[in-house]
C-alpha positions as CSV (number, residue, x, y, z in Angstrom):
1,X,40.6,27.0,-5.4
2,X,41.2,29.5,-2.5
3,X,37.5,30.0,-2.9
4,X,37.2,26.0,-2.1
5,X,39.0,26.9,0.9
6,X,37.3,29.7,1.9
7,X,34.0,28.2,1.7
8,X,35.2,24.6,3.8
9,X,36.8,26.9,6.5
10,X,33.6,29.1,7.5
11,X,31.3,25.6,7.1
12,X,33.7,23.8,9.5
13,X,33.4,27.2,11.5
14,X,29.7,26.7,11.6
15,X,30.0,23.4,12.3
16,X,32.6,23.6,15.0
17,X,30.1,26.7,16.8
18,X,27.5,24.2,16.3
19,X,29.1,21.7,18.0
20,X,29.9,23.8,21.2
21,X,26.2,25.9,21.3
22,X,25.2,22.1,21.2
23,X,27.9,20.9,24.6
24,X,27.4,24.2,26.3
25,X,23.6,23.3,26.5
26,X,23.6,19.9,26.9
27,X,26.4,20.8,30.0
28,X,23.3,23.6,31.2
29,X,20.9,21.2,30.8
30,X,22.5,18.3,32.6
31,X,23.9,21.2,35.6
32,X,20.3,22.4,35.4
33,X,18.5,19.0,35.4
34,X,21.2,17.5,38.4
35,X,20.4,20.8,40.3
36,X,16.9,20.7,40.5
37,X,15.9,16.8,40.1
38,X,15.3,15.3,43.7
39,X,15.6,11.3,44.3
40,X,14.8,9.5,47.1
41,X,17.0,8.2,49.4
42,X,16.8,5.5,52.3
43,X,18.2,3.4,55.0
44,X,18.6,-0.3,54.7
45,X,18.3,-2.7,57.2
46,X,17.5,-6.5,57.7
47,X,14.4,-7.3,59.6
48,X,12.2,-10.2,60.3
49,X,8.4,-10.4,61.5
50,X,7.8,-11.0,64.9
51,X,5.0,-10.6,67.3
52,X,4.1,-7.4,69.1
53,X,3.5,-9.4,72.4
54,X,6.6,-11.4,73.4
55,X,6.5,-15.3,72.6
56,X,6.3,-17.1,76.0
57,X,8.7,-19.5,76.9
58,X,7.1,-22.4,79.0
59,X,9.2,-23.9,81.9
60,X,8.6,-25.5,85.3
61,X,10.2,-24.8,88.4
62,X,11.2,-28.0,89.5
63,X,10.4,-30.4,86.9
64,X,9.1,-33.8,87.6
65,X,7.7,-36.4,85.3
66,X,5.2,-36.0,82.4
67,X,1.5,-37.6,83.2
68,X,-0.5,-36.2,80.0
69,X,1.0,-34.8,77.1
70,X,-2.5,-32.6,76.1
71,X,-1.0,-30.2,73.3
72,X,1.1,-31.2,69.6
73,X,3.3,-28.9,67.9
74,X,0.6,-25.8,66.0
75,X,-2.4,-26.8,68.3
76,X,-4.3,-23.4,69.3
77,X,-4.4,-23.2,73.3
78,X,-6.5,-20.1,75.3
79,X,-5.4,-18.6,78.5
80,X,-5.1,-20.6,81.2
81,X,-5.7,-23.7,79.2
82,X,-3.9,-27.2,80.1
83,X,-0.5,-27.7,78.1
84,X,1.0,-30.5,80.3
85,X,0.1,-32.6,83.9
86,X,2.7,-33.7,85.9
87,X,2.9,-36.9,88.1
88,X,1.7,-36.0,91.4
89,X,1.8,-39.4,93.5
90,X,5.3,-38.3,95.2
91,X,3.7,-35.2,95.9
92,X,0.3,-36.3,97.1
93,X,2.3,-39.1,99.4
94,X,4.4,-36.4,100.8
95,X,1.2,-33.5,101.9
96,X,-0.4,-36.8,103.3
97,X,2.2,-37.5,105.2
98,X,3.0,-33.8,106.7
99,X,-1.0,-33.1,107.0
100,X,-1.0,-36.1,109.3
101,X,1.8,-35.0,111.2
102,X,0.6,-31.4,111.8
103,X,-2.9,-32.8,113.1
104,X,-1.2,-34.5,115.6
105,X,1.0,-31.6,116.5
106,X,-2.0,-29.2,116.5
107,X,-3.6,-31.3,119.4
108,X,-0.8,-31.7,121.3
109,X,-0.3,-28.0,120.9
110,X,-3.5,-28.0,121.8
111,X,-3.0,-29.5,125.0
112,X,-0.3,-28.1,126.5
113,X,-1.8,-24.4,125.9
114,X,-4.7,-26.0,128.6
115,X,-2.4,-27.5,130.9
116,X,-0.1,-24.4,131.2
117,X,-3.1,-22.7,132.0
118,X,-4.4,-25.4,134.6
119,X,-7.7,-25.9,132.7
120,X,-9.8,-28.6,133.0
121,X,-10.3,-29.8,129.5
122,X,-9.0,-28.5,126.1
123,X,-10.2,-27.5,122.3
124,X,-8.7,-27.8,119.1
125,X,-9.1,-24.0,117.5
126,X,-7.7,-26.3,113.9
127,X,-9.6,-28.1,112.0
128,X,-7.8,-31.2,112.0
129,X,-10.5,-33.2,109.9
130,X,-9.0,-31.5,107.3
131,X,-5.9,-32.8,107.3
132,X,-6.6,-36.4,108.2
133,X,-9.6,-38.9,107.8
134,X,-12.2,-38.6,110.6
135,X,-11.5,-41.8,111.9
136,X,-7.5,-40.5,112.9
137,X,-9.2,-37.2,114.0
138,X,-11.4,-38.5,116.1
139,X,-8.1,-41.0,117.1
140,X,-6.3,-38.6,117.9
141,X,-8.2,-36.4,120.0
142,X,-9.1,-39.7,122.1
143,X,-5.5,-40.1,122.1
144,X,-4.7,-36.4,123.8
145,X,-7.9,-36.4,126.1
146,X,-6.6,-39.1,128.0
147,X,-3.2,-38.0,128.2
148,X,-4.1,-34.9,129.3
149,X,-6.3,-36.6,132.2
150,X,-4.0,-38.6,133.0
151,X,-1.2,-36.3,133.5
152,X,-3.7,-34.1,135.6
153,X,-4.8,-36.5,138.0
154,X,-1.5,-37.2,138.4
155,X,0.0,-33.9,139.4
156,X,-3.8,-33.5,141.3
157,X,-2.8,-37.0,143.0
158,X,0.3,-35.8,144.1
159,X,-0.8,-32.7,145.7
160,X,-3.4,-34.3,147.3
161,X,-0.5,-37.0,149.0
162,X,1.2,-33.9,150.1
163,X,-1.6,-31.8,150.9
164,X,-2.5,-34.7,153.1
165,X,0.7,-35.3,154.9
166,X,0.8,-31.4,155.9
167,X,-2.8,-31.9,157.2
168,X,-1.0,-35.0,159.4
169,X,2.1,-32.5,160.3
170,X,-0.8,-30.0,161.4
171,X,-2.6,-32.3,163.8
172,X,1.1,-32.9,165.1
173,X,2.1,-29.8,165.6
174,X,-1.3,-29.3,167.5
175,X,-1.0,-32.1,169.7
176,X,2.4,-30.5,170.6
177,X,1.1,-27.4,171.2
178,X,-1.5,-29.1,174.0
179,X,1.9,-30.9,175.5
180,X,3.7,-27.9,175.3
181,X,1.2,-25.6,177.3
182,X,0.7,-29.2,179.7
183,X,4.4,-29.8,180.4
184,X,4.4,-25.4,181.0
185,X,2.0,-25.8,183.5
186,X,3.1,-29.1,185.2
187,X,6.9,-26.9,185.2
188,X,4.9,-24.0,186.9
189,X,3.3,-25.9,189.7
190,X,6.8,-28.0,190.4
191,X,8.4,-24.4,190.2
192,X,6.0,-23.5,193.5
193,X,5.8,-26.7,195.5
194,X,9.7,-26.2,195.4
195,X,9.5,-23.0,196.9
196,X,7.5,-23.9,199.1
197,X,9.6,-27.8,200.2
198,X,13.0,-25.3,200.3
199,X,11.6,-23.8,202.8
200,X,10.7,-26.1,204.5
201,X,14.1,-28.1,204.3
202,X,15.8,-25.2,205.7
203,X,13.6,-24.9,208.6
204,X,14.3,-28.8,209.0
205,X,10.9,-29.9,208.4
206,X,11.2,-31.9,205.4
207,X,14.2,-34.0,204.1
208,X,16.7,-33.6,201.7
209,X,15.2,-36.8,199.8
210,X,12.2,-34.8,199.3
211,X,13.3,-31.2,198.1
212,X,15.6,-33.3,195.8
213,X,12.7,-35.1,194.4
214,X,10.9,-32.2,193.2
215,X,14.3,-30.8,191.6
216,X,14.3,-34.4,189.5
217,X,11.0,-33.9,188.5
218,X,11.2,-30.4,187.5
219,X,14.6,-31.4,185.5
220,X,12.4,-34.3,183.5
221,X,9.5,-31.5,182.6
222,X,11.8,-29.4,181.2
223,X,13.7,-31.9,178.7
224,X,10.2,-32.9,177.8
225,X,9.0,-29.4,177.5
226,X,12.9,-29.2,175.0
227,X,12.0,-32.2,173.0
228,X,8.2,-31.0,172.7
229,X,9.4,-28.0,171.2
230,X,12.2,-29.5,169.0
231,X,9.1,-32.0,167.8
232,X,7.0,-28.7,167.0
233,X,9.5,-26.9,165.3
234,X,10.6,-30.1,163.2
235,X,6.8,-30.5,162.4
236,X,6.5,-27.0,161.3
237,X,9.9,-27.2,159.0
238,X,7.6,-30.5,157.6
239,X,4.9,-28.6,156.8
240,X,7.3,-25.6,155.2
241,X,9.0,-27.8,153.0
242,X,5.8,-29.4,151.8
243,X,4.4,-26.4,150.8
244,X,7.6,-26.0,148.9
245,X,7.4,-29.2,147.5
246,X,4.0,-28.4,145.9
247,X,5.0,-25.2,144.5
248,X,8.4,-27.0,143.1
249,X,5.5,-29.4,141.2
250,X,4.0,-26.4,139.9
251,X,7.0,-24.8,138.3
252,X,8.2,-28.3,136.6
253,X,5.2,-29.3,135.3
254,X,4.9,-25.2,134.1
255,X,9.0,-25.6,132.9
256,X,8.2,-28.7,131.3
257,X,4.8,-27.7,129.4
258,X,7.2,-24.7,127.8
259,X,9.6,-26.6,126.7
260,X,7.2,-29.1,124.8
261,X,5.7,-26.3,123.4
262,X,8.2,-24.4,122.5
263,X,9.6,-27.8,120.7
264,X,5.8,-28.3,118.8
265,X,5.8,-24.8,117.9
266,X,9.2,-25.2,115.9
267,X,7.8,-28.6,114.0
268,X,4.4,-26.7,113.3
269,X,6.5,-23.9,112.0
270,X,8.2,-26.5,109.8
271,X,5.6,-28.5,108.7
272,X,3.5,-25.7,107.6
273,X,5.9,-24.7,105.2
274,X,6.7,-28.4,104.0
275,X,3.0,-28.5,103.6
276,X,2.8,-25.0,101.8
277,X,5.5,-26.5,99.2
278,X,3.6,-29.6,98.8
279,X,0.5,-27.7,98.5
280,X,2.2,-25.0,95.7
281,X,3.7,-28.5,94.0
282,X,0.4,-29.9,93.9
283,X,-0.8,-26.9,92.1
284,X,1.6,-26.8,89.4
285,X,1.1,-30.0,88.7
286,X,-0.4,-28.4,85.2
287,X,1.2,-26.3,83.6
288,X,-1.1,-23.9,81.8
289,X,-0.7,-21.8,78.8
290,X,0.1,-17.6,79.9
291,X,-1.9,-16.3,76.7
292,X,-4.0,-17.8,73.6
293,X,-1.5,-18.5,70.8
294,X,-0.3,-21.4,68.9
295,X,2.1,-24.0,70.4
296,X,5.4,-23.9,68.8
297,X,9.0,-25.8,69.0
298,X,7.5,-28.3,71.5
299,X,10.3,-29.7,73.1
300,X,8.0,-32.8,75.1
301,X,6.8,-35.7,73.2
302,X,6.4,-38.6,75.2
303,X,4.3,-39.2,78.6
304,X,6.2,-40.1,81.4
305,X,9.1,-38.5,80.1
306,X,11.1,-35.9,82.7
307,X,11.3,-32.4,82.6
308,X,14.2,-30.5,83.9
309,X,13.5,-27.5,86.7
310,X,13.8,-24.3,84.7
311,X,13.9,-26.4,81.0
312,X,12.1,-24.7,77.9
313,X,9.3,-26.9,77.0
314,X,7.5,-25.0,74.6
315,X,7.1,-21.4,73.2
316,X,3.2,-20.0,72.6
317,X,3.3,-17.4,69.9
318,X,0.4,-14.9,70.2
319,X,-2.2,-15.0,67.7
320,X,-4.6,-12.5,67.9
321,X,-1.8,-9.9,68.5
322,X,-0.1,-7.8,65.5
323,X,2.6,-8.4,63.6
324,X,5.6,-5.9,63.6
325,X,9.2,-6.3,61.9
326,X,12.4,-6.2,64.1
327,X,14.9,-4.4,61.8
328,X,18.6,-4.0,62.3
329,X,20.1,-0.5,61.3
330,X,24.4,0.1,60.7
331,X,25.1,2.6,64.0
332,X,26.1,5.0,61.5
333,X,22.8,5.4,60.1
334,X,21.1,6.0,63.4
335,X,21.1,10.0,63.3
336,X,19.0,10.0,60.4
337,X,16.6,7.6,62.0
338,X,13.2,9.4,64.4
339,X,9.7,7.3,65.3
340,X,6.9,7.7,63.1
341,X,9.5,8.0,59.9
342,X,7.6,5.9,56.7
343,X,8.8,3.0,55.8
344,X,8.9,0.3,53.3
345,X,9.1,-3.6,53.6
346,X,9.5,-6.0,51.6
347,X,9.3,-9.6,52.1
348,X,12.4,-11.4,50.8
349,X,10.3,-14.6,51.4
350,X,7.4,-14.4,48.4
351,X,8.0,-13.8,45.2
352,X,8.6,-10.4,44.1
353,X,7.4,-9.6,40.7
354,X,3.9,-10.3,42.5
355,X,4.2,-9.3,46.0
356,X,4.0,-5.6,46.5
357,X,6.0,-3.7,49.2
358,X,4.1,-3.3,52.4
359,X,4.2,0.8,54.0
360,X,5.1,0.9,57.4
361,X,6.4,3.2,60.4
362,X,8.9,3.1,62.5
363,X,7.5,2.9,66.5
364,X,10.6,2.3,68.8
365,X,14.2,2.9,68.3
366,X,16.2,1.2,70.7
367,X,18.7,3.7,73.0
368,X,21.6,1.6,73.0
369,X,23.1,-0.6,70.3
370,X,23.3,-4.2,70.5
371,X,25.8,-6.7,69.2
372,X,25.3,-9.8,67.4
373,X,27.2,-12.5,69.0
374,X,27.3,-14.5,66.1
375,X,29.1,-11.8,63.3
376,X,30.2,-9.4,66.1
377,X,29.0,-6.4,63.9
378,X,27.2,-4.0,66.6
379,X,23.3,-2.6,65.6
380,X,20.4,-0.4,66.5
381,X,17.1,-2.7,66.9
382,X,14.2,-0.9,65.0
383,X,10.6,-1.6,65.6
384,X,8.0,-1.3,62.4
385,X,4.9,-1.4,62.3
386,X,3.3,-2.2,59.0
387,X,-0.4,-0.3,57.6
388,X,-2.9,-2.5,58.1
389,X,-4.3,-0.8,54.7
390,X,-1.1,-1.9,52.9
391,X,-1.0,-5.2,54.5
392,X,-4.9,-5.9,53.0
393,X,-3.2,-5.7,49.7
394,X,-1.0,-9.1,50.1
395,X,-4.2,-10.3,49.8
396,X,-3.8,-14.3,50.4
397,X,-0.2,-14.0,51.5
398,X,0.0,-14.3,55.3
399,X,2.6,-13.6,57.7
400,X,3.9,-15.4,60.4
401,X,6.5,-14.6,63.1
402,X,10.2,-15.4,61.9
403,X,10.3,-14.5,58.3
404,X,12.5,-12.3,56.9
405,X,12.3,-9.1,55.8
406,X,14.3,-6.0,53.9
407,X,13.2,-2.4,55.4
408,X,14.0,1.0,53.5
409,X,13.8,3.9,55.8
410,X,12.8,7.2,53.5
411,X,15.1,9.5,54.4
412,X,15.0,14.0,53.3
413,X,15.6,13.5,49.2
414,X,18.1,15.0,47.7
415,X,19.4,16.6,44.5
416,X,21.4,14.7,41.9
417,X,24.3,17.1,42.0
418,X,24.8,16.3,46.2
419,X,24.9,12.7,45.4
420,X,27.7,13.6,42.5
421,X,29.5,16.0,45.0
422,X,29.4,15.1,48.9
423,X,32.3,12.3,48.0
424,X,34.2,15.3,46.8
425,X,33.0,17.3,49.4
426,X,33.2,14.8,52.0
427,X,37.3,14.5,51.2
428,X,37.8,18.3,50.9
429,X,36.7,18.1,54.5
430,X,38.5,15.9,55.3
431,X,41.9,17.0,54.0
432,X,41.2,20.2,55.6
433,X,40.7,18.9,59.0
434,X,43.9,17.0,58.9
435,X,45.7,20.3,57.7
């Protein structure tokens, strides 16, 4: 019996060494097979596809009203091609209208640039045909030529009435000169026959009736010769104030030319730009498509419909230009994030089991973070742009801007036994720091 014993004790010895040759190495094994055994690890983010040239929004600057509607939601458009015609009679009336108004201002400008100079005719340096019919050219130009005559031979007319009345004060003044120098020479001969009669009267020879003749008659020569010379002098101020007179023409017609012109300078000034805006109106009458692309969430559907200044009408997606995923990355990820690190995408949108991931790399990380106004959660945008090798493989599939997307960012790999411990270590840390 104790043999029974003896025999069951060393079997469930064996068994029991057995049993812990077996744990120890299937604890080595495991240790050994955590230690060494490397998995991959990555970064997740959401992404969707968008275009690598930004979509263009298509807007107006001041609106008006639609004329031709000449795209439909998908159509293909090139550069430069016609997406929508505005109404341009408003527009058209308005140039008209201001066109009209600087031809007339350009001749009158015209005009008064000859008549400040005292010219005898003027030119038009603008070509007014341009901006009216011939016919209101040729009108107008009439209309200036004989204004400007007119207003010459008036101020020549004038100067010629006073040019003509100081000729008249001349032949005065002459005439008084000739009395002058007669009633000197009448006073001078008076002046010696009186010498000679005074004598006489005191000597007894002649009577006092005669000597006081001669002193009456030299009195009367000498208010004439007064009145003469008052006549001269009064002539002469004539004259003076004519020649005044003239020059006084001169410096309003000149005052009066400047001010006109000074006055058409400001509306030219002012028209020109009205026309300019008219002009730059008339011109985006149609609105043309920036790139080639395909019309997308057109807003515009009906023809004489308005448009709002500034109002999206359209978006043109590029077409010809390659398609990259905008990702979103958790700001704690970020330091494990550098350009040109592989990536893979997969495209929540097909079907899985048959649509293989496509390899990518990452181009452009953005330097700030960004936060979405909608969950408040703040983000690094990522830019990635898929192998055109591994894109080939989706074979049929195609991609088009908006769809979504999953992106796993390969990041170093790592042991199994660091995934087992950081938590650990990770707390350890922490607990120590706080210590």
């Amino acid at each position: 019996m104790s043999k029974v014993i003896s025999e069951s004790k060393r079997s469930l010895n064996r068994h029991v060494a057995i049993v812990g040759v077996l744990s120890i190495a299937l604890v080595c094994g495991i240790g050994g097979w955590a230690a060494t055994t490397e998995l991959s690890s990555a970064v997740i983010g959401e992404g969707v596809v968008v275009v690598n040239g930004d979509v263009k929004k298509i807007q107006h600057l001041t609106g008006g009203i639609v004329s031709k509607l000449l795209v439909s939601e998908n159509d293909h458009v090139t550069a430069g091609q016609v997406l929508i015609r505005l109404d341009g009679t408003t527009t058209k009336a308005q140039l008209s209208i201001v066109e009209s108004t600087l031809a007339q201002l350009y001749a009158r400008r015209a005009r008064l640039k000859a008549e400040r100079i005292d010219a005898e005719s003027f030119n038009v340096t603008e070509n007014i045909s341009d901006l009216t019919s011939s016919t209101a050219a040729r009108d107008l130009l009439d209309g200036e030529t004989k204004l400007f005559d007119s207003r010459r031979s008036a101020l020549i007319g004038m100067k010629s009435q006073l040019a003509s009345r100081k000729d008249q004060l001349g032949e005065q003044i002459k005439g008084l000169v000739v009395q002058i120098d007669a009633t000197n020479d009448s006073l001078g001969l008076i002046e010696e026959e009186l010498e000679g009669v005074d004598t006489l009267y005191k000597k007894g020879l002649v009577t006092l009736q005669r000597l006081n003749s001669l002193k009456r008659a030299r009195a009367e020569l000498q208010g004439n010769s007064g009145q003469e010379i008052a006549a001269k002098a009064e002539a002469e101020g004539k004259a003076i104030e004519i020649d005044r007179q003239s020059i006084q023409l001169d410096e309003d017609r000149r005052s009066e030319i400047a001010k006109e012109l000074t006055d058409v300078e400001a509306k030219i000034a002012e028209n020109e730009e009205r026309r300019g805006t008219a002009v730059d109106q008339l011109r985006r009458l149609d609105i043309t498509s920036p790139l080639s692309g395909r019309i997308h969430e057109l807003s515009i559907h009906t023809v004489n419909g308005v448009i709002n200044p500034g109002e999206t009408l359209m978006l043109v997606v590029p077409e010809n230009d390659d398609l990259t995923v905008q990702a979103k990355v958790a700001t704690r990820d970020i330091d494990q994030l550098h350009v040109g690190q592989s990536v893979d995408v997969r495209f929540s949108a097909f079907d899985q089991r048959t649509t293989p991931d496509v390899r990518g790399e990452i181009t452009s990380i953005a330097p700030d973070i960004v936060k979405d106004e909608r969950t408040g959660i703040s983000y690094y945008p990522v830019r990635v742009k898929p192998e055109a090798a591994s894109i080939a493989k989706l074979k049929s599939i195609k991609l088009y801007p908006g769809m979504p997307a999953e992106v796993f960012i390969k990041i170093a790999d790592r042991n199994v036994i660091s995934y087992l411990t950081k938590p650990l270590t990770d707390q350890m840390q922490h607990v120590f720091r706080e210590e």
